[in-house]
C-alpha positions as CSV (number, residue, x, y, z in Angstrom):
1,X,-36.3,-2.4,25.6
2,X,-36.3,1.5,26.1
3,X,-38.4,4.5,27.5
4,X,-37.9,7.9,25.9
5,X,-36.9,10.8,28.5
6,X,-38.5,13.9,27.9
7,X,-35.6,15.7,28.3
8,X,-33.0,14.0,26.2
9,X,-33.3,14.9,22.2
10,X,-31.3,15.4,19.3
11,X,-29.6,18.2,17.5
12,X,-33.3,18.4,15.6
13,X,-35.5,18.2,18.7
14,X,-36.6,14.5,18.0
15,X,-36.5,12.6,21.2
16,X,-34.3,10.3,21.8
17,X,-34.7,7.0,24.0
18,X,-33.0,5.9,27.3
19,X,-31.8,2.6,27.5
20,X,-32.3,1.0,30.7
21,X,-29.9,-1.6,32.9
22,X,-30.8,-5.1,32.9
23,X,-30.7,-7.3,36.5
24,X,-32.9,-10.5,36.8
25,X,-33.4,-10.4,33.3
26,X,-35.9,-7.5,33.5
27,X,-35.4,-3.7,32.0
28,X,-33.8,-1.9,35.3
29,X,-34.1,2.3,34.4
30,X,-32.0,4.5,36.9
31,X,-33.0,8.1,37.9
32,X,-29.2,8.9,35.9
33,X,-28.5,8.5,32.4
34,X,-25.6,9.3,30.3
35,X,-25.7,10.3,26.2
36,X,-24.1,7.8,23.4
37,X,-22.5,10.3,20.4
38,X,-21.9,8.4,17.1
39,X,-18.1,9.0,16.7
40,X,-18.5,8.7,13.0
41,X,-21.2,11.9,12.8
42,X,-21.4,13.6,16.3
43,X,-25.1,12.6,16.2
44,X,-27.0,11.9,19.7
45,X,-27.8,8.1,19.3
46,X,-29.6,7.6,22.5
47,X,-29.1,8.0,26.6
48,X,-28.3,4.5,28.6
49,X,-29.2,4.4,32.3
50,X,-26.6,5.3,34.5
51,X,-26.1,2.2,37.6
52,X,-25.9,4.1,41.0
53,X,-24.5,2.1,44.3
54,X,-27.7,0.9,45.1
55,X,-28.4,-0.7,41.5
56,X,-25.1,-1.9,41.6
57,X,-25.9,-3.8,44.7
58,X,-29.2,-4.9,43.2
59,X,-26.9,-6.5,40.3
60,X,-24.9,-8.1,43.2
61,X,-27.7,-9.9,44.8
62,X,-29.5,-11.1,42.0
63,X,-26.4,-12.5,40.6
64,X,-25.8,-13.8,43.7
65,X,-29.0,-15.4,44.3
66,X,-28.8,-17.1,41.3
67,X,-25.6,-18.9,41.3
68,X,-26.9,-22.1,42.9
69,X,-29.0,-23.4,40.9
70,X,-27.2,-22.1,37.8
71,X,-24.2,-24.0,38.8
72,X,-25.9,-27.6,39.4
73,X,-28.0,-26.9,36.0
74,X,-26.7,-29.8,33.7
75,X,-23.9,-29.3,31.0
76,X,-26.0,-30.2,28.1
77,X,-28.5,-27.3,29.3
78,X,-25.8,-24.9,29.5
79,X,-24.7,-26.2,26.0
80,X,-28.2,-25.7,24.5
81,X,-28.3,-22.3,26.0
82,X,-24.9,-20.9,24.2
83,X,-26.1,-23.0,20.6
84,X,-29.3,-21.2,20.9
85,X,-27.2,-17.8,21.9
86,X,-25.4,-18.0,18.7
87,X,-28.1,-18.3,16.2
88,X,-30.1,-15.9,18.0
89,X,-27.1,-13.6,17.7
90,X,-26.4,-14.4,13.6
91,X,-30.4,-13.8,13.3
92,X,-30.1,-10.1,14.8
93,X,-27.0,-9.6,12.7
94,X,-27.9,-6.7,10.7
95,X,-28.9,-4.9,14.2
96,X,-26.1,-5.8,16.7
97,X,-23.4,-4.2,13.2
98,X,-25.6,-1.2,13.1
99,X,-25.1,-0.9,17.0
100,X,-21.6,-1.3,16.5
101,X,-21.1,1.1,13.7
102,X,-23.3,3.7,15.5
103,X,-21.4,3.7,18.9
104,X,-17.9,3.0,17.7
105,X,-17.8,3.8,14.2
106,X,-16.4,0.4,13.1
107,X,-16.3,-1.0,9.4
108,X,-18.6,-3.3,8.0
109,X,-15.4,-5.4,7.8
110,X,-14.3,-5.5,11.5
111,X,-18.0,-5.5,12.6
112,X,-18.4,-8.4,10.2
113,X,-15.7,-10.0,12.0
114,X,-16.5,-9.3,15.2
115,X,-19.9,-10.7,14.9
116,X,-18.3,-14.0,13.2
117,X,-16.1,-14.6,15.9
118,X,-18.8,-14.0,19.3
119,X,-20.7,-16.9,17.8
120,X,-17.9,-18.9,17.1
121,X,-16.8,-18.4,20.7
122,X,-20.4,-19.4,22.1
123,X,-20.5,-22.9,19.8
124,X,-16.5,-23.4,21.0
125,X,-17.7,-23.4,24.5
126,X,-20.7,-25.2,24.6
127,X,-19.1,-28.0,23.1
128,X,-16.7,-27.7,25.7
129,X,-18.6,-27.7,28.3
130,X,-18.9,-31.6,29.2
131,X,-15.1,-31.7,29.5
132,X,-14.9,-30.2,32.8
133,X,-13.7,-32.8,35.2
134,X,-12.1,-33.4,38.5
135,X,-9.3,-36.2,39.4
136,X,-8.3,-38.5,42.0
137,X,-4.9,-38.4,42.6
138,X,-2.6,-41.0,44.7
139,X,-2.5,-40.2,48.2
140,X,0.6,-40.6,50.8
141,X,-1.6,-43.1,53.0
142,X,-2.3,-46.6,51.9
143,X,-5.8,-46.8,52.2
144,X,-7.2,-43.4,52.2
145,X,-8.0,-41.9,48.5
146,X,-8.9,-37.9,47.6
147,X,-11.3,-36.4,45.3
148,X,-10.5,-33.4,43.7
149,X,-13.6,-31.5,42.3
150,X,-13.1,-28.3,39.9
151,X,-15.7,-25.2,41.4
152,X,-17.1,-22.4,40.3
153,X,-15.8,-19.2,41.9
154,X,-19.4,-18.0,42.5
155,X,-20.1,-14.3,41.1
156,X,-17.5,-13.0,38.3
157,X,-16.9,-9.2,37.7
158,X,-16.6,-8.9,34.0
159,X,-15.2,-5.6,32.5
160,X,-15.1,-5.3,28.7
161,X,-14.5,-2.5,26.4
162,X,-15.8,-0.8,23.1
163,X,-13.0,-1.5,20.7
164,X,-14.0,-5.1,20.1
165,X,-17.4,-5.2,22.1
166,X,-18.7,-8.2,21.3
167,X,-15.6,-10.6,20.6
168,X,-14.3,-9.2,24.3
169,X,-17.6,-8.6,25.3
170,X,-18.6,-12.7,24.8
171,X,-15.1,-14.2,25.6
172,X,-15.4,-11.8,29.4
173,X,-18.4,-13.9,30.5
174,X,-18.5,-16.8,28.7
175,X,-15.8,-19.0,30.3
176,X,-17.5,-18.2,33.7
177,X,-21.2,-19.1,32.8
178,X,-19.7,-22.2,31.3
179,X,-18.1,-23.0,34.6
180,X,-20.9,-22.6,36.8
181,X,-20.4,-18.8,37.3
182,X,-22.9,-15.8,37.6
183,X,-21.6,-13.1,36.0
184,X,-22.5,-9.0,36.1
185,X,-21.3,-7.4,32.5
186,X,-20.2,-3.8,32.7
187,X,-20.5,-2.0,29.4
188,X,-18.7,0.7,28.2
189,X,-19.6,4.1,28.1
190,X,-19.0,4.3,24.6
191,X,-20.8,1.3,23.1
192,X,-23.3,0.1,25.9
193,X,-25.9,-1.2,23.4
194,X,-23.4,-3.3,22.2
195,X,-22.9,-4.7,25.6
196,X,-27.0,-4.9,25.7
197,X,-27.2,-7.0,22.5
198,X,-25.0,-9.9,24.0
199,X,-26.9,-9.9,27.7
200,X,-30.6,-10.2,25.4
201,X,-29.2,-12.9,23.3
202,X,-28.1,-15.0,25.7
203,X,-31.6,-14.3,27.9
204,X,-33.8,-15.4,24.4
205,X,-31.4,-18.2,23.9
206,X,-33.1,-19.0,27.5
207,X,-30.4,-17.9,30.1
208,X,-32.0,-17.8,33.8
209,X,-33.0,-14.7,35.4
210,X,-29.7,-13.4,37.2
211,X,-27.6,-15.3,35.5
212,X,-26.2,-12.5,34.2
213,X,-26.5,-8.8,34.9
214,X,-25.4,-6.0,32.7
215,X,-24.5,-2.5,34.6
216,X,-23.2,0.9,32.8
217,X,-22.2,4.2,34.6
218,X,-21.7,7.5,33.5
219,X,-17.7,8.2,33.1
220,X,-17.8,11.0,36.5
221,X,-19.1,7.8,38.1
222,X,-16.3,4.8,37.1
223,X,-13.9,5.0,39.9
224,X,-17.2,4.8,42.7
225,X,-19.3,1.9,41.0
226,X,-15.9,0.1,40.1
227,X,-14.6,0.0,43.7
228,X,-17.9,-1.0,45.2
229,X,-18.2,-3.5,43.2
230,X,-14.6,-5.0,43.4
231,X,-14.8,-4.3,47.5
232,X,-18.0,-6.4,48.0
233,X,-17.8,-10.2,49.3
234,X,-20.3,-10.9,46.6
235,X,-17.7,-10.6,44.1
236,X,-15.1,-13.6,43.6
237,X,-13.4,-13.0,40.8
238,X,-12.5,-10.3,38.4
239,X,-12.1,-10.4,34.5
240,X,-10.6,-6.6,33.0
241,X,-9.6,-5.7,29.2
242,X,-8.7,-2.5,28.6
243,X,-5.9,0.3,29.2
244,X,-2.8,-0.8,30.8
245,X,-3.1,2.9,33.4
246,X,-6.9,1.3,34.4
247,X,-5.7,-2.4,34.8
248,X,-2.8,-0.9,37.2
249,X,-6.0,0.4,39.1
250,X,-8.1,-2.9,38.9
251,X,-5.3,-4.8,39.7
252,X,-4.4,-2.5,43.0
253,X,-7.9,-3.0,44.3
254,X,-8.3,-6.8,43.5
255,X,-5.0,-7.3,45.3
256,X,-6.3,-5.0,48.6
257,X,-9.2,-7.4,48.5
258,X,-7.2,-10.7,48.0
259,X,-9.7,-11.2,44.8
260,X,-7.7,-12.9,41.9
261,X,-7.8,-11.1,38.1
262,X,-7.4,-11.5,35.0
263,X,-5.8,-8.9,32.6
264,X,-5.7,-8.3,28.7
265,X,-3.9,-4.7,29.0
266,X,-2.4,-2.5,25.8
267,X,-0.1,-3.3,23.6
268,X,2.9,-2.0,21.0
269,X,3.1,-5.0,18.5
270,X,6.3,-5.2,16.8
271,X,6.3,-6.6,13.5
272,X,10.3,-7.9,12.1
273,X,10.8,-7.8,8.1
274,X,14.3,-10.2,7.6
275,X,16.6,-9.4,4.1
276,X,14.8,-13.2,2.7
277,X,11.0,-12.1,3.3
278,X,8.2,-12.1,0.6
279,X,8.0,-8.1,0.8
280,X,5.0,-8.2,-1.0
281,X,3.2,-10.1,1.8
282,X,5.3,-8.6,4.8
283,X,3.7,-4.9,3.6
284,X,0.2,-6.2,2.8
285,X,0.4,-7.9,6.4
286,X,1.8,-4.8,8.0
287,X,-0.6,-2.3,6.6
288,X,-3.6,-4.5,8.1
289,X,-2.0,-5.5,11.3
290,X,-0.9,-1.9,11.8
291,X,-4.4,0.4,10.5
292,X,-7.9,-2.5,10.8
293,X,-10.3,-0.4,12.7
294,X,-7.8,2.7,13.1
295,X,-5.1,1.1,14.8
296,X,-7.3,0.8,17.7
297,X,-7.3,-3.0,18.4
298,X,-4.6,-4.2,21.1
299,X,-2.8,-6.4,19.0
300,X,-2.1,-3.7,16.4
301,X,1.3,-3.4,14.5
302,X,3.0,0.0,16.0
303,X,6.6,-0.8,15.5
304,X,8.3,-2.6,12.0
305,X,11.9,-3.2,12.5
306,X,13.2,-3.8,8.9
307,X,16.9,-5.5,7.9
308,X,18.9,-2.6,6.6
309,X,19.3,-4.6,2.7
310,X,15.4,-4.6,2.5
311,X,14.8,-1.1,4.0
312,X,14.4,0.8,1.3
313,X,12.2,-1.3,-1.3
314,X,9.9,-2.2,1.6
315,X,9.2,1.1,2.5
316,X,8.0,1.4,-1.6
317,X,5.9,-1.5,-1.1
318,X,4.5,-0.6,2.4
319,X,3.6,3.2,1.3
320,X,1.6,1.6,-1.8
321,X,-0.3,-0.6,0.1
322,X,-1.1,1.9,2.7
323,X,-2.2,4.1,0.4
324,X,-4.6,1.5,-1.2
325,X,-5.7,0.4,2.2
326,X,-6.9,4.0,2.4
327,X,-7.0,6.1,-0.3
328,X,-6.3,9.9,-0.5
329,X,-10.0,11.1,-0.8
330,X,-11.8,8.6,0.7
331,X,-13.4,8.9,4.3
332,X,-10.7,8.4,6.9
333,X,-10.8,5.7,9.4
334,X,-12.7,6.7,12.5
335,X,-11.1,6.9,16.1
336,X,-13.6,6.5,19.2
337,X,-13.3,10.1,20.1
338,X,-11.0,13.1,18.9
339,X,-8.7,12.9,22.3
340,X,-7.4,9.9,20.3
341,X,-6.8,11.7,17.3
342,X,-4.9,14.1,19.6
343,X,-2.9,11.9,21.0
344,X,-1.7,10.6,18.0
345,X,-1.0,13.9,16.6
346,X,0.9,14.7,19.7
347,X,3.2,11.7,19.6
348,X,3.6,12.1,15.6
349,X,4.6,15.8,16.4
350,X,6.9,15.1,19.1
351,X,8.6,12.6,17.3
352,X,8.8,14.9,14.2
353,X,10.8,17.8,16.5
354,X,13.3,15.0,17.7
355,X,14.4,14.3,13.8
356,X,12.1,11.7,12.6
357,X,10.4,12.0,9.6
358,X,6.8,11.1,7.9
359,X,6.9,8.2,5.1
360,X,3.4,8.4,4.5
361,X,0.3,10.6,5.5
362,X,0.1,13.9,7.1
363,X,-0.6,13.9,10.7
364,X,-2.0,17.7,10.9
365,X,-4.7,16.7,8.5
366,X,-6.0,14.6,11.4
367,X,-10.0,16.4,12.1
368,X,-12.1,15.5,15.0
369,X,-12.5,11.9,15.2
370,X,-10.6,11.2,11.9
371,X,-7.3,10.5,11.1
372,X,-5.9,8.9,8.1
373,X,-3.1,6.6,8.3
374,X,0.7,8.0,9.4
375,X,3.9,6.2,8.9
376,X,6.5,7.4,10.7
377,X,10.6,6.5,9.9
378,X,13.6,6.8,12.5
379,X,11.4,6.9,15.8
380,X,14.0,6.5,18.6
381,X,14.7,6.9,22.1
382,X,13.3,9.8,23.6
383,X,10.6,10.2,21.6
384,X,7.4,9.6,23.1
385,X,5.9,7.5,20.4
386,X,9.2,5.0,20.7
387,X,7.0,3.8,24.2
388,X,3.8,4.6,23.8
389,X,0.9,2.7,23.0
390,X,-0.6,5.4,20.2
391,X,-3.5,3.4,20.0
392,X,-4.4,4.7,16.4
393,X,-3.2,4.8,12.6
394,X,0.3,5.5,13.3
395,X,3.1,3.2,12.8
396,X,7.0,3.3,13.3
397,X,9.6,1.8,11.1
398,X,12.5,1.1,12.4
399,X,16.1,-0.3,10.2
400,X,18.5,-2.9,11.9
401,X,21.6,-5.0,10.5
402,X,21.5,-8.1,13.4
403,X,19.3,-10.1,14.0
404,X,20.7,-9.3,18.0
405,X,19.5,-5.9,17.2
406,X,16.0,-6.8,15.9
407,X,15.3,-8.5,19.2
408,X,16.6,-6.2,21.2
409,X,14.7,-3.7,19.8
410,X,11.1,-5.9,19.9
411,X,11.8,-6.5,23.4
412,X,12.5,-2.8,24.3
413,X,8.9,-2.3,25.4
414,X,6.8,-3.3,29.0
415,X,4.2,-4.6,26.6
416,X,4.3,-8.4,25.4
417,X,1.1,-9.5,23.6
418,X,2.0,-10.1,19.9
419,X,4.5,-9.6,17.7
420,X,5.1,-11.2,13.7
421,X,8.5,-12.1,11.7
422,X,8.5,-12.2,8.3
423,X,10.9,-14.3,6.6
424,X,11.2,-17.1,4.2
425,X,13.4,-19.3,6.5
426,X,12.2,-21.6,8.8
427,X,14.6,-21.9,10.9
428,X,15.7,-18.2,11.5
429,X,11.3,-17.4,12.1
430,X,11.1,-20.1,14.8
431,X,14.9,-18.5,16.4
432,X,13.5,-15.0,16.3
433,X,10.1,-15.6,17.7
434,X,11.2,-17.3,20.5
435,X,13.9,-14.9,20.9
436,X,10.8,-12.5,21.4
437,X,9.3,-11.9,24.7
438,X,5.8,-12.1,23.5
439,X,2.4,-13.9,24.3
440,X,1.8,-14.6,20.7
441,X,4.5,-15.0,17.7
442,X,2.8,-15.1,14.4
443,X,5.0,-16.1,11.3
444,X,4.6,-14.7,7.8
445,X,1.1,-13.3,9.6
446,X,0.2,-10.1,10.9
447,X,0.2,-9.3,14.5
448,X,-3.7,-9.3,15.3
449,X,-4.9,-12.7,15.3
450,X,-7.5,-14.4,17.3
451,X,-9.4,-17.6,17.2
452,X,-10.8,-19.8,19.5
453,X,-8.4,-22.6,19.4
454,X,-5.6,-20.7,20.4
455,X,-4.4,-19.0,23.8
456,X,-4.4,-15.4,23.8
457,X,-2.5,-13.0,26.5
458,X,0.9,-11.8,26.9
459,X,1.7,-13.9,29.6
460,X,1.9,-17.3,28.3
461,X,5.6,-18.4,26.6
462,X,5.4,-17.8,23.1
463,X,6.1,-21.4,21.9
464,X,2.3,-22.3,22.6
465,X,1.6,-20.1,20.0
466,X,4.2,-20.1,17.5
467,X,3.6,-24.3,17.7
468,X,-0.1,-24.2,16.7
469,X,0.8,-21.6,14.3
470,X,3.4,-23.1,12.4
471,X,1.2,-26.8,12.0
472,X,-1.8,-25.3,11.4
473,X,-0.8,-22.6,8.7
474,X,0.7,-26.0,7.1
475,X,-2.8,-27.7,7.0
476,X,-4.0,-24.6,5.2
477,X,-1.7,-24.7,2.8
478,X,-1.2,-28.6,2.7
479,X,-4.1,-29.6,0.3
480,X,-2.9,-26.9,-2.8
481,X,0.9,-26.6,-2.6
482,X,2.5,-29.7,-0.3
483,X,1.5,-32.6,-2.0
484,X,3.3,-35.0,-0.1
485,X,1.2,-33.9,3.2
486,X,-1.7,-34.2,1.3
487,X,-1.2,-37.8,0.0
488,X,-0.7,-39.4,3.5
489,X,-3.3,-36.7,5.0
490,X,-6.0,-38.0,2.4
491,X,-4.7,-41.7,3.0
492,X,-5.4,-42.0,5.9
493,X,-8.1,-40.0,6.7
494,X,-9.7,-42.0,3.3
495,X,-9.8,-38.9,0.8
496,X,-11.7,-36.5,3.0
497,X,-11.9,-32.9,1.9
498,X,-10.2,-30.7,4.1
499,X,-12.4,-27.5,3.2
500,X,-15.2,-29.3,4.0
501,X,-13.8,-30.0,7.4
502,X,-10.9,-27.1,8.0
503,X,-13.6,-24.3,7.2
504,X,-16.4,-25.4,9.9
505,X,-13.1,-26.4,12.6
506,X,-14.3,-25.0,16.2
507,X,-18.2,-24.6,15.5
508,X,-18.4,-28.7,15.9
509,X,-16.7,-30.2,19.1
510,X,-16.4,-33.4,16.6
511,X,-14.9,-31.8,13.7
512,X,-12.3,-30.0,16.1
513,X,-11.2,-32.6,17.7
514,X,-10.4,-34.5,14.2
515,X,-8.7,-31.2,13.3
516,X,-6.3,-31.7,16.2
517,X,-6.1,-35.4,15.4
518,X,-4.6,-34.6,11.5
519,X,-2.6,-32.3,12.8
520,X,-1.0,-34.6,15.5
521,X,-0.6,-37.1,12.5
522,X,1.1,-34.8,10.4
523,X,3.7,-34.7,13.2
524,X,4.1,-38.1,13.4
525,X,4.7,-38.1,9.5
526,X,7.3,-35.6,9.7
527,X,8.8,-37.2,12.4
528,X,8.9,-40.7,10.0
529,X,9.5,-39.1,7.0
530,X,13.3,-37.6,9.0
531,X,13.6,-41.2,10.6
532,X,13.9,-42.6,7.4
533,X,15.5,-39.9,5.7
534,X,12.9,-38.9,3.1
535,X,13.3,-35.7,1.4
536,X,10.0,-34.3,0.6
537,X,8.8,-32.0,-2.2
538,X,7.9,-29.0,-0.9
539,X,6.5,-25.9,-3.4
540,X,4.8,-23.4,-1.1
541,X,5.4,-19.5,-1.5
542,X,4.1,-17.7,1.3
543,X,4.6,-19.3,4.5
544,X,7.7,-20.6,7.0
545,X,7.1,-23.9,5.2
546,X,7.5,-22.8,1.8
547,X,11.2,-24.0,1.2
548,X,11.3,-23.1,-2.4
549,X,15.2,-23.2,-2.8
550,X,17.4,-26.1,-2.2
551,X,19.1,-24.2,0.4
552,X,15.8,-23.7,1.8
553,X,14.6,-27.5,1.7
554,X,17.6,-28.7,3.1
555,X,17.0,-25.9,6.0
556,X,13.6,-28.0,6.4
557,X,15.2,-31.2,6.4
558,X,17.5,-30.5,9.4
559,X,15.1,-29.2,11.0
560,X,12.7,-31.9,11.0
561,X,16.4,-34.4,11.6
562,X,16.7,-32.5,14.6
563,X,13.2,-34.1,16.3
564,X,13.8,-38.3,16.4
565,X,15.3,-39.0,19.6
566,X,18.4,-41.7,19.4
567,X,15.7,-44.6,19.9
568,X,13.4,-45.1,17.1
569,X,11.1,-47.3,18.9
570,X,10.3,-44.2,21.7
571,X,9.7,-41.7,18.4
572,X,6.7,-44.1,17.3
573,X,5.7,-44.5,20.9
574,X,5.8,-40.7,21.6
575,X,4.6,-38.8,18.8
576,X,3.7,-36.2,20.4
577,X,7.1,-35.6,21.5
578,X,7.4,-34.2,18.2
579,X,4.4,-32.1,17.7
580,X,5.1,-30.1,20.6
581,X,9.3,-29.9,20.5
582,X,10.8,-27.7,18.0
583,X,14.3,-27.6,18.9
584,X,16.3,-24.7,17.8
């Protein structure tokens, strides 16, 4: 779905072809277009058609339009639609990575990954879909009863950007077709085909026309479209991940509208190393959390606060792995453009003047779009980098003696979307993540995480995360290294295998829901086992559960003493009590 322009070629006078919008499902070519540059080469990949006010209205009305009958179309339709979405989407694999790779310069790794987790997200939903539901709650007045009906908002706004582009790209829109919603998907400048692969998959997978809309616009042209289309009545509701500076702006002009929002903004992940952790795994973790795709991933790791005792021999370990993450000689990670190269550079030079010093890399070496990864020691107040988001491969390590300290310095940031403890103690993770003012808490884990069974935003309390964390990371583990989980697990679940079932959890509404059901037994077995005071054997090694000292076990033992309330009978009644209470 292209046209070549006769005046757009590459650096060898080959033509190259303009992508068009798409509205009503059909290909919607603009009399503007703007040029895609790989960020990897510099190479001219292709022109995209640039939306003026007038095509941006054209988007409005046919999403509008179309919202009726999309919204009384029946859930198992809807369901069919997203299964279909999927498959169509793992089929054209090997052309939605190149897309990727071309516009943004990801790895096969994160592109692999990205890929992986857009389809998961379409099965998750469509086997949600049947569980949207109303209520009829008890009324004041004897005699009169009230309905209460759950609505679609009518035409969503979705605005998605290149780092992830189709993880953020699906999980934008998704939730809204699901609901009933139309939806208009503006791509970004920097990776619009990617943007274009999710709109046709979902249109083969049978989507109606209008449905959903996709729009671009040349960067001059951002702040025009983006108001009109906020501004008009057509638009209900808005849906923005991106920079923290352009959410401010989307979230100004949704509230002069009276237009609700919803915001994933930056981030500057800390990432706390106690004197007990497995330093091995805290570094390996780091090193990922901190450089996967560049460092250009919201949930990256930018600041490491390490216990003064451990300082020293982490900062061996971390330097190794980093430099096998990316070895001297080999091509550097790739940033989306060189102004983020500069920045980082800036920040790493600024920080250098005000008496920090460099662990690992050189920072100068840093040449157009590539940078290799920087790791910074003694970043402090009054240093830019000690606020800012680099948004690249630089990370900050930081030495405390307090665990007081530690959390004062995580929370010493206006950003709050993950954060990771390391430490072999389970009772001192669960204190310091919830000491942590974070959306998501991950222990013995790096900082970027995301799956479809868990929340994701920095403004829900971190105990909804670090509680599905801490059960789940059990069931992994469970089957190889707790055998007394295992053995009641298998008993009453009559021997089934958890790989067969753990590895296939949210792509089957059926399988996931038996997922949350062992997990919700395990609780009630933990809550039993401290009832009755049984100790059990526990041999993990790389996980808050893995109580490989006495001191350790009996850690895990008062822990799990603390969750019966005073009357047994309630505990067997309540379960869940336990499942979701971790009392500190």
């Amino acid at each position: 779905m292209s046209f070549t322009n006769s005046h757009a070629h590459d650096s060898n006078g080959t033509p190259v072809p303009t992508h068009p919008l798409i509205i009503s499902n059909k290909p919607h070519p603009t009399v503007n277009s703007f040029p895609v540059y790989s960020p990897a080469t510099g190479k001219l990949l292709h022109h995209f058609s640039s939306a003026s006010i007038d095509d941006a209205d054209a988007a409005l009305s046919s999403a509008q339009a179309a919202q009726p009958k999309w919204k009384t179309l029946p859930p198992s339709k809807k369901r069919d639609i997203f299964i279909k979405a999927a498959q169509i989407m793992d089929s054209r694999r090997e052309e939605l990575t190149k897309y990727m790779a071309d516009e943004t310069g990801a790895s096969a790794p994160w592109g692999a990954f990205n890929l992986n987790l857009a389809s998961e997200i379409l099965r998750d939903v469509a086997g949600r879909l049947s569980s949207i539901s109303g209520s009829i709650p008890q009324t004041a007045t004897e005699g009169v009863s009230a309905l209460v009906l759950k609505e679609p908002y009518g035409v969503i706004l979705a605005i998605a950007p290149w780092n992830a582009p189709y993880i953020l790209g699906i999980r934008a829109i998704i939730y809204a077709l699901a609901a009933g919603n139309t939806a208009i998907l503006k791509a970004p400048e920097f990776s619009p085909m990617c943007s274009t692969g999710i709109v046709t998959s979902l249109q083969q997978a049978g989507l109606p026309p209008g449905v959903l809309n996709l729009l671009a616009h040349r960067p001059e042209d951002a702040a025009s479209i983006t108001k009109h289309l906020i501004s008009s009545p057509i638009i209900k509701k808005v849906n923005f991940t991106g920079s923290t500076a352009v959410g401010k702006i989307i979230a100004e002009l949704c509230g002069k509208t009276l237009k609700p929002v919803l915001l994933e903004l930056g981030g500057k992940a800390p990432a706390i190393v106690w004197e007990d952790a497995d330093l091995d795994l805290a570094a390996q973790e780091c090193v990922v959390g901190s450089f996967s795709h560049g460092g250009q991933i919201c949930m990256s790791t930018e600041r490491i606060i390490l216990h003064e005792k451990i300082a020293e021999e982490f900062e061996e370990k971390f330097k190794k792995a980093a430099a096998g993450f990316a070895p001297e000689g080999a091509e550097p990670p790739v940033l989306i453009n060189s102004a983020g190269v500069a920045k980082n550079q800036r920040l790493l030079k600024d920080a250098v003047e005000k008496g920090a010093t460099i662990l690992h890399g050189n920072y100068e070496e840093g040449k157009g779009t590539k940078m290799m990864p920087v790791v910074v020691k003694g970043t402090k107040k009054g240093m830019d980098l000690f606020y800012t988001e680099s948004f690249g491969p630089t990370v900050s390590v930081m030495t405390v003696s307090s665990e007081e300290e530690a959390l004062e310095l995580a929370n010493d940031t206006e950003y709050g979307l993950s954060a990771a403890v390391f430490t072999r103690d389970l009772l001192r993770g669960l204190r310091m993540a919830r000491g942590i003012e974070s959306g998501a808490v991950h222990i013995n884990g790096m900082t970027v995480h995301d799956e479809t069974a868990l929340p994701h935003g920095g403004e829900f309390p971190p105990y909804l995360l670090i509680t599905s964390h801490f059960f789940w990371t059990m069931i992994d583990d469970c089957r190889y290294e707790s055998e007394w989980v295992w053995e009641v697990w298998s008993n009453w679940f009559g021997g089934m295998d958890a790989d067969e079932n753990y590895h296939v959890q949210g792509l089957n509404p059926s399988l996931l829901s038996c997922h949350l059901l062992m997990k919700f037994c395990i609780a009630c077995t933990l809550s039993i086992f401290a009832l009755i005071g049984y100790q059990p054997r526990v041999s993990c090694t790389a996980d808050p559960f893995h109580a490989t000292t006495q001191a350790q076990r009996q850690s895990l033992i008062r822990l799990l003493a603390s969750f019966p309330p005073s009357n047994p009978t309630s505990l067997l009644q309540n379960p869940l009590q336990t499942y979701f209470s971790l009392p500190l």
